[in-house]
C-alpha positions as CSV (number, residue, x, y, z in Angstrom):
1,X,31.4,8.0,3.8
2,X,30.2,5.7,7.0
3,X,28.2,2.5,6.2
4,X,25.7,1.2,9.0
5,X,26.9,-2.3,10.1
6,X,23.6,-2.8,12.0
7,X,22.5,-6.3,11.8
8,X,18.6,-6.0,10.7
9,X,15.9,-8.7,10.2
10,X,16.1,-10.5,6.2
11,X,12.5,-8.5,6.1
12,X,13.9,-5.2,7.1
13,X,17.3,-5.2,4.8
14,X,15.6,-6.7,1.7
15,X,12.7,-2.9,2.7
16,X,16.1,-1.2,3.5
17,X,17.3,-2.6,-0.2
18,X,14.1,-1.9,-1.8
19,X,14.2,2.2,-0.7
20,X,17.2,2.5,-1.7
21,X,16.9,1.0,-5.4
22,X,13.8,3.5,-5.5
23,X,15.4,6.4,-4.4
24,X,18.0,5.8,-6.8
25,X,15.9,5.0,-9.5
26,X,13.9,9.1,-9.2
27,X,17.3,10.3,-8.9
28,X,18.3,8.7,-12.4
29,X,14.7,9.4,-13.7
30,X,15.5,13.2,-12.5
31,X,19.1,13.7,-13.6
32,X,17.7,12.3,-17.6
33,X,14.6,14.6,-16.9
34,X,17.0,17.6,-16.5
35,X,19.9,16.7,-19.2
36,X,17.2,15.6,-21.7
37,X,14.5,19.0,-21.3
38,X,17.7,20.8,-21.2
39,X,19.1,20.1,-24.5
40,X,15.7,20.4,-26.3
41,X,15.1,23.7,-24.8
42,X,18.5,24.7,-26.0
43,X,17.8,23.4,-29.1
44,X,14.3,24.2,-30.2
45,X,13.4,27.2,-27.9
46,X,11.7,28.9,-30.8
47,X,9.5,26.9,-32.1
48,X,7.5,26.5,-28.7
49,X,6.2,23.1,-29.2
50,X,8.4,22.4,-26.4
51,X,6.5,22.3,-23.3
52,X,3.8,20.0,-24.0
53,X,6.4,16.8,-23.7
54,X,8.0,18.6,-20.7
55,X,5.2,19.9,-19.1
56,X,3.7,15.7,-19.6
57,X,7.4,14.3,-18.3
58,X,7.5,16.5,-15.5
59,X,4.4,15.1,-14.5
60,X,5.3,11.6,-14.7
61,X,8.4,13.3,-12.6
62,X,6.4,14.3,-9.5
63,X,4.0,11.4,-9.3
64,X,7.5,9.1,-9.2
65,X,9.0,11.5,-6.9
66,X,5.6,11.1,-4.7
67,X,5.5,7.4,-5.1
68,X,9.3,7.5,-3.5
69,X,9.7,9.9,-1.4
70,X,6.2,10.5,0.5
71,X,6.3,7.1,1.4
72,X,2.7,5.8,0.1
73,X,0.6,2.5,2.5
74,X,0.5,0.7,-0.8
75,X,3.4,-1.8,-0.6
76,X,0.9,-3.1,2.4
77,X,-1.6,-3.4,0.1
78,X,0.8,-5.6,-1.9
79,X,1.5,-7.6,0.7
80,X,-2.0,-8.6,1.9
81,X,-2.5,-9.3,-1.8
82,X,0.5,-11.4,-2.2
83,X,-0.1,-13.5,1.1
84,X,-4.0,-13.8,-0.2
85,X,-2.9,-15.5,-3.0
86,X,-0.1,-17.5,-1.6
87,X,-2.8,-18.8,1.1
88,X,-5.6,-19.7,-2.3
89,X,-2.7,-21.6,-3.7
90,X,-1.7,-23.0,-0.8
91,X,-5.6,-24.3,0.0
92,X,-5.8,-25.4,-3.6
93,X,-2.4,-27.3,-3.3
94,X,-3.6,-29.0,-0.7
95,X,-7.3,-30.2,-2.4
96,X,-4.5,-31.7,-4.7
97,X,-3.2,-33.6,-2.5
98,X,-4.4,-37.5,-1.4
């Protein structure tokens, strides 16, 4: 396996970073998901009851997958929130200030 020594900005590694965590994260969430539905299939396929929780995970399941994979505008909305607030705190910082 090859790693990418490319030098990036702090900005773009700690993105690069982020992806990565999140992508690993819907991996774990999706591995359980399987091994979990799996066993309780396996173990209670008669009494049908079973796919109201996996039918309910597996949604859970697709919006994460969505959330990490389709690549949603919302960490910008995060970010103008963040730097709003950072720039009130700043401004009220500063009425503090003699």
């Amino acid at each position: 396996m090859s790693t990418c020594q490319t030098p990036l900005s702090p900005e773009l590694e700690r993105q690069a970073r982020r992806r990565a965590s999140q992508q690993t994260g819907f991996l774990v969430h999706a591995t359980v998901f399987t091994l979990v539905n799996a066993a309780l299939w396996m173990a209670g396929h008669r009494s049908g009851w079973l796919g109201l929780p996996t039918g309910g995970w597996l949604i859970g399941l697709l919006i994460h997958g969505a959330v990490v994979w389709l690549r949603p505008q919302g960490h910008h909305l995060h970010q103008q929130l963040l730097n709003r607030e950072r720039r009130r705190l700043a401004e009220q910082e500063a009425g503090r200030q003699p």
